[in-house]
C-alpha positions in Angstrom: 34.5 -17.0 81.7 31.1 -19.0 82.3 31.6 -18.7 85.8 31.6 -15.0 85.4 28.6 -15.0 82.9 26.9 -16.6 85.3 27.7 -14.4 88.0 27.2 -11.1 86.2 23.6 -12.7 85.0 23.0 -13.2 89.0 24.0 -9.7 89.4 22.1 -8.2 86.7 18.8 -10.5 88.4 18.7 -9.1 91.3 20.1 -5.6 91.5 16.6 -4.1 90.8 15.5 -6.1 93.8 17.5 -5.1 96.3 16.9 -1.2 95.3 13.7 -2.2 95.3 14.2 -3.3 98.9 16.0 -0.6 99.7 13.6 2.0 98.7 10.6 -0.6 100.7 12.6 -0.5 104.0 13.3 3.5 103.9 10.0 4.4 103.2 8.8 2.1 106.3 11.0 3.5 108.8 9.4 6.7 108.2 6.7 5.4 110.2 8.3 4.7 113.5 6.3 7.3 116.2 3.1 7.2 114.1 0.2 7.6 115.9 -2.3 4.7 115.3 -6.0 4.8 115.1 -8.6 5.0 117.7 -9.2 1.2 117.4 -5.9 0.8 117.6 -5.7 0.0 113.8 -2.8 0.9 111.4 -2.9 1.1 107.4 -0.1 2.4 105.0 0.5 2.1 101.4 3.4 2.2 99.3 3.7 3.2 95.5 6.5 3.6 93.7 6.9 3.9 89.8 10.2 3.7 87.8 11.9 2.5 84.8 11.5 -1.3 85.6 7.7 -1.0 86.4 5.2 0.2 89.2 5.7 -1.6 92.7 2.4 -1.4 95.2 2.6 -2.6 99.1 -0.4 -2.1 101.1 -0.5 -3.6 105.2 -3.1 -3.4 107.6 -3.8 -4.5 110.7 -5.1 -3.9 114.1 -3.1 -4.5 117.4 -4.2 -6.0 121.1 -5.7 -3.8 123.3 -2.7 -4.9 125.7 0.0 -3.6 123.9 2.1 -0.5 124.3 4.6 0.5 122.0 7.4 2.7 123.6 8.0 4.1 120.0 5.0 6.2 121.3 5.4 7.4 124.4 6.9 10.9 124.7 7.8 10.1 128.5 10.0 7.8 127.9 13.7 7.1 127.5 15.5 4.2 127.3 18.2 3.0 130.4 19.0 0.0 129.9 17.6 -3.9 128.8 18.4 -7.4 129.4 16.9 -10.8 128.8 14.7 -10.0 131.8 14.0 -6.4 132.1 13.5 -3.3 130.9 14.3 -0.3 132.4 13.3 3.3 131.4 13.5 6.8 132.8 9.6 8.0 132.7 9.0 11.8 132.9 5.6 12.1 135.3 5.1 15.6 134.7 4.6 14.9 130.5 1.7 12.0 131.7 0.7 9.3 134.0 2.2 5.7 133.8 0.2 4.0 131.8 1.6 0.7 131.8 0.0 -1.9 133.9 1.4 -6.2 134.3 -0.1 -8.4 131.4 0.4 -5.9 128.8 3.3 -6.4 126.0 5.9 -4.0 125.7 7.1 -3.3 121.7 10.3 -1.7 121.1 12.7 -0.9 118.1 16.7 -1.5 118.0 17.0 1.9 119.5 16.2 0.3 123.6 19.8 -1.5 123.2 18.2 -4.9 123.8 20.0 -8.2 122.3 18.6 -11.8 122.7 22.1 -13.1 121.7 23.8 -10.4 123.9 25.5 -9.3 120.8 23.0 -6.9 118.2 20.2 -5.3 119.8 16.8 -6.2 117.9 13.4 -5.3 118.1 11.7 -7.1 121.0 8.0 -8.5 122.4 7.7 -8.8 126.2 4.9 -9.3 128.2 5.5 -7.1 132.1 5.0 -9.4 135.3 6.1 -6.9 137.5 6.8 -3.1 137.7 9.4 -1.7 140.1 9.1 2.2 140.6 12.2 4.1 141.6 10.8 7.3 144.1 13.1 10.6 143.3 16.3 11.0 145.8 15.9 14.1 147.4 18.6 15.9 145.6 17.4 14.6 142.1 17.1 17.8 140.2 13.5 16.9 138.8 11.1 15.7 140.9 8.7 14.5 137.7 11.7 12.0 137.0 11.3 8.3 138.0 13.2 5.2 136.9 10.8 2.3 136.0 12.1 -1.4 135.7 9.5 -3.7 134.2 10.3 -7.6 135.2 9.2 -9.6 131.5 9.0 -12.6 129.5 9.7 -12.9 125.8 6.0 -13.1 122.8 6.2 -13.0 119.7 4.3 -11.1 116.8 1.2 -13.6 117.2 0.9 -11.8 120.7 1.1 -8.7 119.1 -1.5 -8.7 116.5 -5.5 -8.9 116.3 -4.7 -9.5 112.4 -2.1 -8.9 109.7 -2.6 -8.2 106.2 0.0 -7.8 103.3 -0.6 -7.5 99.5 2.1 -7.0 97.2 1.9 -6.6 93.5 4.6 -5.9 90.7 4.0 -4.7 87.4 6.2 -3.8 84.8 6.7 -0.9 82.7 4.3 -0.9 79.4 6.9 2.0 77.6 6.3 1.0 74.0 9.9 2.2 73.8 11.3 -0.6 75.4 14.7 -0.4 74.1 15.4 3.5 75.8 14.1 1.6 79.1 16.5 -0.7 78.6 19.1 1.5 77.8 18.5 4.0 80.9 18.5 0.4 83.1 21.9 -0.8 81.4 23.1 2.8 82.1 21.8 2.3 85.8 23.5 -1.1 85.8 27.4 0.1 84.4 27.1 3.0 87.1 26.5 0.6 89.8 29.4 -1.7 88.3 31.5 1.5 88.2 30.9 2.2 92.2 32.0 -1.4 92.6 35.0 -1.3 91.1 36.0 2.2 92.7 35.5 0.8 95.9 37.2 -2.6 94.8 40.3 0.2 93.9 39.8 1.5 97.8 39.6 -2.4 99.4 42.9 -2.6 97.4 45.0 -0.1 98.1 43.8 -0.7 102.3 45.5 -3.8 101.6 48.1 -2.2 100.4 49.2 -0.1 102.8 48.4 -3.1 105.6 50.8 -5.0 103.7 53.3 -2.1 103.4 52.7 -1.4 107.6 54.3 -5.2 107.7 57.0 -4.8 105.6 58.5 -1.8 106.8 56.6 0.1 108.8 55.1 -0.2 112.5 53.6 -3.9 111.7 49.9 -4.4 111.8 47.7 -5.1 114.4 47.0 -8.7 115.3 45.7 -8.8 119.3 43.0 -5.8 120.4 41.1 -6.7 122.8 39.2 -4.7 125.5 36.8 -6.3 128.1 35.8 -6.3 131.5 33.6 -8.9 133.5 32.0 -8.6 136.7 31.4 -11.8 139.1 29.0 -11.7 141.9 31.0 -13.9 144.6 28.5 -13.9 146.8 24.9 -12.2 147.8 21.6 -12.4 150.2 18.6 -11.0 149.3 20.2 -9.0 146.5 19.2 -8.8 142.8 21.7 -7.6 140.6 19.8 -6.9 137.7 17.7 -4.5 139.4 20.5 -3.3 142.2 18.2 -3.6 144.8 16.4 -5.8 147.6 14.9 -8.9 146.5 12.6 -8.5 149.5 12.2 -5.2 151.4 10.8 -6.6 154.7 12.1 -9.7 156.1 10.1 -11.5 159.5 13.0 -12.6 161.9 10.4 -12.9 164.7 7.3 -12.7 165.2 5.4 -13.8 168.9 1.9 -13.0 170.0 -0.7 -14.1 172.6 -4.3 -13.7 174.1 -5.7 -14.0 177.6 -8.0 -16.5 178.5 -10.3 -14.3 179.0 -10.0 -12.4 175.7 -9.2 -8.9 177.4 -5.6 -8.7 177.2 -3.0 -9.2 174.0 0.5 -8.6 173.2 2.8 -9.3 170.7 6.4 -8.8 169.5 7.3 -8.7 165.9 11.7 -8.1 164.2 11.8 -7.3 161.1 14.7 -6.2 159.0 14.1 -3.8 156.3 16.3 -3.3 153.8 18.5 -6.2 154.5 21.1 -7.3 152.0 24.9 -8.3 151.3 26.7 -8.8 148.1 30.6 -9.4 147.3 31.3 -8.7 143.5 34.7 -8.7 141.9 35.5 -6.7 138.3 38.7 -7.6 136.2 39.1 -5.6 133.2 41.6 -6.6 130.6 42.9 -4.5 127.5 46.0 -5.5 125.3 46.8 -4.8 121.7 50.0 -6.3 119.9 51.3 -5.8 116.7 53.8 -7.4 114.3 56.0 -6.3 111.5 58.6 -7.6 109.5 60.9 -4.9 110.7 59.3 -3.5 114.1 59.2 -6.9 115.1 56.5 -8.0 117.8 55.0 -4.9 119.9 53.2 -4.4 122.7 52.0 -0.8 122.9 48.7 -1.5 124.9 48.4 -3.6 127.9 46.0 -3.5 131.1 45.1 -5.7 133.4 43.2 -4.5 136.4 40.9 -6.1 139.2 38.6 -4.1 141.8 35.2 -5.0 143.7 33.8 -4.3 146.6 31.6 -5.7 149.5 28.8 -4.3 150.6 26.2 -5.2 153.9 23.2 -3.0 155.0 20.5 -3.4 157.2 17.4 -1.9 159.2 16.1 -3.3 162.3 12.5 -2.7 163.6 11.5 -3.8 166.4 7.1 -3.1 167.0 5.5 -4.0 170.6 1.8 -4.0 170.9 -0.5 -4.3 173.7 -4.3 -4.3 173.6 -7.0 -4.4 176.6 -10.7 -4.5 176.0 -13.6 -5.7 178.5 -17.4 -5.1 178.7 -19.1 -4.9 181.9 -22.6 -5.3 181.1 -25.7 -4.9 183.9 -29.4 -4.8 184.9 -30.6 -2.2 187.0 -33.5 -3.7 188.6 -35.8 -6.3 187.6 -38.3 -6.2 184.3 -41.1 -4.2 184.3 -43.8 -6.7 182.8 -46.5 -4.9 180.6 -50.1 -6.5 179.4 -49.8 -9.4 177.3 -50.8 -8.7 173.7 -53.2 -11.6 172.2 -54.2 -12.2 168.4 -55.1 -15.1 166.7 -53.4 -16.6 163.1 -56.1 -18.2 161.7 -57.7 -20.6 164.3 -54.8 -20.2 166.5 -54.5 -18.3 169.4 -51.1 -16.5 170.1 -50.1 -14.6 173.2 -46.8 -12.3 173.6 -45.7 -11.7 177.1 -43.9 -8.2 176.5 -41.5 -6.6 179.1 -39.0 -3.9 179.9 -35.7 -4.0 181.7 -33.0 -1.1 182.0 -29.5 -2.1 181.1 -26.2 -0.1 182.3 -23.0 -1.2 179.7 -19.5 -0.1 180.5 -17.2 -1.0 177.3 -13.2 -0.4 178.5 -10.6 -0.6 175.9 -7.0 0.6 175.8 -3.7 0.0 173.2 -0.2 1.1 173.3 2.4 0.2 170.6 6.0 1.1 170.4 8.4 0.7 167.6 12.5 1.2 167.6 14.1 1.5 164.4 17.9 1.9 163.5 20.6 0.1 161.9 23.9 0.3 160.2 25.8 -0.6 156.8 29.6 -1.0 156.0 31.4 -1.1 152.5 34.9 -2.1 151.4 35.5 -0.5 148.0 38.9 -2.3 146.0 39.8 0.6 143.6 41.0 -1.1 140.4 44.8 -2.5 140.9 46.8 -4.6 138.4 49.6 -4.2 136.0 49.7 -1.3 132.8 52.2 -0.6 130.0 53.3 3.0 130.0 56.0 5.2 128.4 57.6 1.9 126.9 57.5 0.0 130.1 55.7 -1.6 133.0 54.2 0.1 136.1 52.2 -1.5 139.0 49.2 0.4 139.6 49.2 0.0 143.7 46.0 -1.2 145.4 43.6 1.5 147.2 40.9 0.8 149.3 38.3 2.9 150.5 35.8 2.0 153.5 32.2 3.5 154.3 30.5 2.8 157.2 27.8 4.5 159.2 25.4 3.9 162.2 22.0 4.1 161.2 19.8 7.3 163.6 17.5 5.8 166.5 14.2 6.2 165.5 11.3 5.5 168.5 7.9 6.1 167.8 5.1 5.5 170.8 1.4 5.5 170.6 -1.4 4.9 172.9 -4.9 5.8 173.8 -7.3 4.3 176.4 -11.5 4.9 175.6 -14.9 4.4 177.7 -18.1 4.6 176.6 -21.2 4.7 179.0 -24.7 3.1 177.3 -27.9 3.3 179.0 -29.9 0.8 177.5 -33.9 0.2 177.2 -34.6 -3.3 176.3 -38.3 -4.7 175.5 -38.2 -8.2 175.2 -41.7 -10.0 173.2 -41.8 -13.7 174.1 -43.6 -16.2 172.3 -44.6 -18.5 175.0 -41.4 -18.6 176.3 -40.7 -20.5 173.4 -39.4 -17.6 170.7 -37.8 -14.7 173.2 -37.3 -11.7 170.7 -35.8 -8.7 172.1 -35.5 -4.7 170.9 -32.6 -2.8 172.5 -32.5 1.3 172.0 -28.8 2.4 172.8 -27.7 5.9 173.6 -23.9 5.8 174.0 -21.6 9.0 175.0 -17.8 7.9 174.4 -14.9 9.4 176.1 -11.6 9.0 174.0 -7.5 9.7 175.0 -5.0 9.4 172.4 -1.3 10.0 172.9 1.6 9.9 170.1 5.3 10.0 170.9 8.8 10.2 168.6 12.4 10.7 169.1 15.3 10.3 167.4 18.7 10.0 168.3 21.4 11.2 165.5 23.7 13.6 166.6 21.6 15.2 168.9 18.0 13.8 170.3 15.1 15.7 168.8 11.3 14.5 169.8 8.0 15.4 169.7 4.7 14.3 171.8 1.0 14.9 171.2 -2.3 14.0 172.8 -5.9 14.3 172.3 -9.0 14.4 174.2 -12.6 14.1 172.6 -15.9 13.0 173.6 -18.9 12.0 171.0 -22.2 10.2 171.2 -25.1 8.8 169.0 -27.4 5.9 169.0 -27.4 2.5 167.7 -30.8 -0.5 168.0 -30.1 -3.6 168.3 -32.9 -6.4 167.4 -32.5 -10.3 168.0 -33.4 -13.5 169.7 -32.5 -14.3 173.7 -31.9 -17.8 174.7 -35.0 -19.9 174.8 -36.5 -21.3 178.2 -38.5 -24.4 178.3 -40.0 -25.8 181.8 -37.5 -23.8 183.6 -34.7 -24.8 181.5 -32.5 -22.3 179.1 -31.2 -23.9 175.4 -29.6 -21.8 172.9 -25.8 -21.5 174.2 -23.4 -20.4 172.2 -26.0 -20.0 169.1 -27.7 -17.7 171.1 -28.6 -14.9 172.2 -28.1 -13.7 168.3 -28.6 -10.3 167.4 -28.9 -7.7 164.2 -27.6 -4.4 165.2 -27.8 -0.8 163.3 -27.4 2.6 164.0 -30.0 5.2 164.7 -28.3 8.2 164.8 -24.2 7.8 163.9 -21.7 9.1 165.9 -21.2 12.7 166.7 -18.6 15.3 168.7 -20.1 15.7 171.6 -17.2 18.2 172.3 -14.4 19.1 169.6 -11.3 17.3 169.3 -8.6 18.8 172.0 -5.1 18.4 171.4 -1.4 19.9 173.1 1.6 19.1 171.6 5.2 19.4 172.3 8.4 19.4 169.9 12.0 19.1 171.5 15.0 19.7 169.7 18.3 19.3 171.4 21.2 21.7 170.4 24.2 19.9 169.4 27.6 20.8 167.6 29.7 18.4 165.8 33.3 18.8 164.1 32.5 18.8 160.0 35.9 18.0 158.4 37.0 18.7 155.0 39.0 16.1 152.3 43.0 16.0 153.2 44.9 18.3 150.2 47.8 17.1 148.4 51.2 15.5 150.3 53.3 19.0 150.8 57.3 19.0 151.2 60.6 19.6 149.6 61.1 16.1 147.9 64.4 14.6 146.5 63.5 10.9 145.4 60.9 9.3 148.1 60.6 11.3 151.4 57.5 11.7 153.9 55.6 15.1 153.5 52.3 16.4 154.9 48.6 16.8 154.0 46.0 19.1 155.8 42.4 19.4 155.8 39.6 21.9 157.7 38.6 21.1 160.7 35.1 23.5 162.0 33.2 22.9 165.0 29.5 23.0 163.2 25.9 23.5 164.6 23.1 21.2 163.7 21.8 24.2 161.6 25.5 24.4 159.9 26.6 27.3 161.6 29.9 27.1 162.2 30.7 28.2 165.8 33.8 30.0 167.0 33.9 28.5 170.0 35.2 25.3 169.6 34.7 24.0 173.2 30.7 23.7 172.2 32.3 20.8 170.4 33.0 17.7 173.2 33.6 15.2 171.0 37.8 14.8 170.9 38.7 17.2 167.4 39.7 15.1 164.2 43.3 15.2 163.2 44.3 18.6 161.0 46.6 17.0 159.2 48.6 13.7 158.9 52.0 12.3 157.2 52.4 11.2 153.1 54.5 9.5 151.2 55.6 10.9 147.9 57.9 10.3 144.9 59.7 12.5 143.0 59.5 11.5 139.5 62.8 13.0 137.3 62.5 14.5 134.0 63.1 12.3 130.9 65.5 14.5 129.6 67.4 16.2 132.8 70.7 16.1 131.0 72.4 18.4 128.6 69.5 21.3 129.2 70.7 24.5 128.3 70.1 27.7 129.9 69.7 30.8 128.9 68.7 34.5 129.7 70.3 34.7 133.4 70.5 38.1 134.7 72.6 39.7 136.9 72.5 42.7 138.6 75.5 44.9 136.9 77.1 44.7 133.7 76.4 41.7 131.3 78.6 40.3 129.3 78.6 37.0 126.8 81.0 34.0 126.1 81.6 33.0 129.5 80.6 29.4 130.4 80.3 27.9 134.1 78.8 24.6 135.9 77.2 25.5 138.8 80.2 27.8 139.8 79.5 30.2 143.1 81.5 33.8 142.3 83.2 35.3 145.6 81.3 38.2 147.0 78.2 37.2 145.6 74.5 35.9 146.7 73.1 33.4 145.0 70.1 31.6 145.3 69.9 27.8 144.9 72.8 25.8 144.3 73.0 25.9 140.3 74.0 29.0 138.4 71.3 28.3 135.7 68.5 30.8 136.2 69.7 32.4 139.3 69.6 36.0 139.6 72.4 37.0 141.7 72.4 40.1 144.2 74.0 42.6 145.8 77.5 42.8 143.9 77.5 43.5 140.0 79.4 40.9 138.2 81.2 41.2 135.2 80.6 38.6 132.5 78.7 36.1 135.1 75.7 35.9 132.5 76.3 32.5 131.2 74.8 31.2 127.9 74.8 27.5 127.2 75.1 26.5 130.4 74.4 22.6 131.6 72.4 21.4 134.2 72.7 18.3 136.4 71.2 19.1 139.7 67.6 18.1 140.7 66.0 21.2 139.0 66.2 21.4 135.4 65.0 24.7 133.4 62.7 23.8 130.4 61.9 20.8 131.4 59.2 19.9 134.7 59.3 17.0 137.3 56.1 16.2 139.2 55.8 14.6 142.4 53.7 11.5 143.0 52.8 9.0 145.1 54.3 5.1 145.2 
């Protein structure tokens, strides 16, 4: 008895407190989806009165500018979380992402993430990357992106600016103290009274559990369901994010220059898109039970394994070539003008100006071509193993499905080629010979060719070319310092001749932008088949049947065409041979029929087995549920008739395959 003193005294302690808790906890998940303040602050208070006394919990705090709490955000939904990531499906028409990397996400238990990998908890996590999923073309909202932020685990420190909590207890002042403690001994022998009740309920589970092993269908003692996936093998593929570690991968890359800096060209292969993975899934469900009487049991068992391999790739393929020269020219000698004489100070200084006419040719011309195509292949393993059915075992049979497709041909060309003619007035002011400074005044008129190219080969080869023709001018200055002569000697090279140049007047059409264009679609027709139906046939047991499918000879613009010979590929197969099963009826034997009619007189009584009467038609080879024609029988209606051919009334037989 003291050991239950003492426990009821523990009791008695602390179940105020944990209605107190209770009460705490549900009041504070009312806040969840709270706005906070505008500097970011957050205050609540709780009161609550009652028999035992007045409990008061006040918080307040203020958060980090860099964190976001998903609670809030009316975009978002949760997809799925694991020790690394978080993904969530963001709606763009509600708002604008407004996550950026350094800030901390803060979720609840609701996101489904569990640092054990058991029970999801709330969770701190700073994002180092964010990967945007674009919309498919057939998704049905264009708004709708997936968003997987890449993260690393805080804690509450990295959470708040400061916390504050004040808690304060005080008990009840009722100068009636013994009707308090009456109402709380009443509250007490209630709770006592639920715990007994459901004491009762534990019971009488046990009961029956007990009862279930004595004589009944024996309790449970193996259920387990769980499937695991291995990744066998990759490259360049994550599997938490289902997608390429690296987009663009350099497989070569060459490039060179001229000697004389006019010409260069260069080849670069890269392979977009690239990746491979083999992954293998074994799922694995069984329950057992045991009774004293049912003995051991296996009701539930499945063991299955599938996978799948997968390879894809993009190769592009880019070729550039660049030419660019300058052919610069005097046209006839300088024009020397009067010198110009000053002093500084005491010092006499004399500039020997002069003027010289300069023709420039700049030439300059690019063309770069890029091939893109590629392909990808998958083996699909459809889940194969063993599975306990209708009291016994049945192989489920392996099924593999392949995909494989050639990527289109995509080229893309571009070029363009440009001159432009400057006729230049310089004035050159020379110190002496000593400090040669030069003004240059350039009016320029360019003359400009672009062309673009693209074609693509899929089924048919559709293209398109452009090109462009446009002339401008304007006028730059250019200011600077030649090479420096000294008794007939030039110094300065490479330093100088150095130079500051800026525009005048910036460049302008000198006649509008000209273009032609051209677009070039091929026509083309292609056969567009349809899925085989199901394996048709009379089947006794196993025999080979038939399945069909549409076959239509289709247009690029999905018309289909009825004449076929537009087609020249050789037509896809119609249909092809199957192999089915025909599975009997559980209960074939000792059917009985009833309700045959004749045409004639009926009568009752008589019995027959698959018995033919002279003179008349029958259909089938079994009397039960034939209608027989042409001669009127008497007393050929048969009641209680049994069937043992292949064809049983009242009960059905499917066909399916091995």
């Amino acid at each position: 008895m003291g050991h239950i003193g003492q426990a009821t005294c523990v009791f008695l302690f602390f179940a105020p407190l944990l209605v107190l808790a209770q009460t705490v906890f549900r009041d504070l998940d009312g806040l969840r989806g709270q706005p906070l303040e505008a500097d970011r602050r957050f205050s609540h208070v709780f009161d609550h009165a009652d028999q035992l006394g007045r409990t008061k919990l006040h918080y307040h705090g203020q958060l980090r500018e860099n964190v976001r709490l998903l609670g809030l955000c009316d975009a978002c939904a949760p997809i799925s979380c694991t020790r690394s990531s978080v993904t969530i499906s963001f709606d763009t028409d509600v708002m604008s992402l407004p996550f950026r990397e350094g800030e901390v996400l803060v979720g609840d238990w609701t996101w489904g993430c569990a640092d054990d990998g058991i029970m999801p908890n709330a969770f701190y996590r700073e994002i180092v990357e964010i990967n945007i999923e674009t919309p498919s073309a057939d998704s049905p909202r264009t708004g709708l992106v997936n968003v997987t932020f890449e993260t690393v685990d805080k804690s509450l420190v990295d959470v708040f600016v400061d916390l504050d909590i004040e808690f304060k207890w005080t008990p009840t002042a009722d100068p009636d103290f013994s009707v308090a403690a009456m109402n709380q001994k009443r509250s007490i022998w209630g709770k006592i009274k639920s715990g007994f009740s459901k004491a009762v309920s534990y019971v009488s589970k046990a009961a029956n559990t007990v009862g279930d092993f004595l004589v009944g269908n024996g309790v449970t003692i193996v259920d387990f369901d769980n499937s695991w996936n291995f990744n066998l093998f990759h490259y360049n593929w994550n599997s938490a994010t289902q997608r390429p570690q690296n987009a663009d991968i350099v497989l070569y890359q060459y490039g060179r220059k001229s000697t004389s800096g006019a010409h260069q060209w260069g080849v670069e292969v890269h392979c977009l898109n690239c990746y491979a993975y083999l992954q293998a899934t074994i799922h694995f469900k069984m329950k057992m039970t045991f009774g004293l009487v049912a003995g051991v049991d296996l009701p539930v068992f499945l063991f299955t394994v599938g996978g799948g391999f997968k390879v894809n790739a993009d190769f592009e393929v880019d070729a550039m070539y660049s030419f660019s020269k300058t052919i610069r020219e005097q046209i006839g000698p300088d024009v020397n003008l009067p010198n110009i004489n000053f002093f500084i100070g005491p010092i006499p200084v004399t500039i020997k100006p002069a003027i010289r006419l300069i023709l420039q040719v700049d030439l300059n011309a690019y063309a770069t071509a890029t091939v893109t195509t590629g392909f990808d292949f998958g083996v699909t393993l459809n889940p194969t193993g063993i599975e306990r059915a209708n009291g016994g075992f049945r192989f489920i049979p392996p099924s593999i499905s392949t995909s494989a497709g050639i990527h289109p041909l995509v080229m893309n060309v571009q070029g363009g080629a440009g001159i432009r003619l400057t006729v230049i007035p310089q004035a050159e002011f020379n110190f002496y010979g000593l400090v040669p400074i030069f003004f240059e005044f350039d009016p320029y008129v360019d003359l400009s060719l672009s062309a673009t190219a693209e074609g693509q080969q899929a089924r048919c080869f559709s293209g398109s070319a452009s090109a462009c023709f446009q002339t401008d001018w304007g006028i730059d200055a250019k200011v600077g310092v030649s090479e420096i002569g000294v008794a007939g000697y030039k110094f300065g090279k490479p330093t100088l001749p150095v130079s500051i140049g800026f525009t005048i007047i910036s460049r302008r059409a000198l006649t509008s932008k000209r273009c032609v264009s051209s677009v070039y679609n091929q026509p083309c027709y292609y056969w567009a088949t349809g899925n085989f139906g199901t394996c048709s046939g009379v089947f006794s047991g196993c025999n080979y049947g038939t399945q069909t499918r549409s076959v239509s000879c289709v247009s690029t613009q999905g018309v289909v065409q009825s004449d076929q010979t537009l087609c020249t590929a050789d037509k896809p197969a119609v249909s092809q041979s199957c192999y089915m099963c025909y599975v009997p009826p559980t209960t074939s034997t000792g059917t009985t029929s009833t309700g045959t009619t004749s045409t004639g007189t009926t009568s009752t009584g008589t019995t027959s087995t698959g018995t033919t009467s002279t003179g008349t038609t029958s259909t089938g080879t079994t009397s039960t549920g034939t209608t027989s024609t042409g001669t009127t029988s008497t007393g050929t209606t048969s009641t209680g008739t049994t069937s043992t051919g292949p064809t049983s009334t009242g009960t059905t037989g499917w066909p399916r395959e091995p």
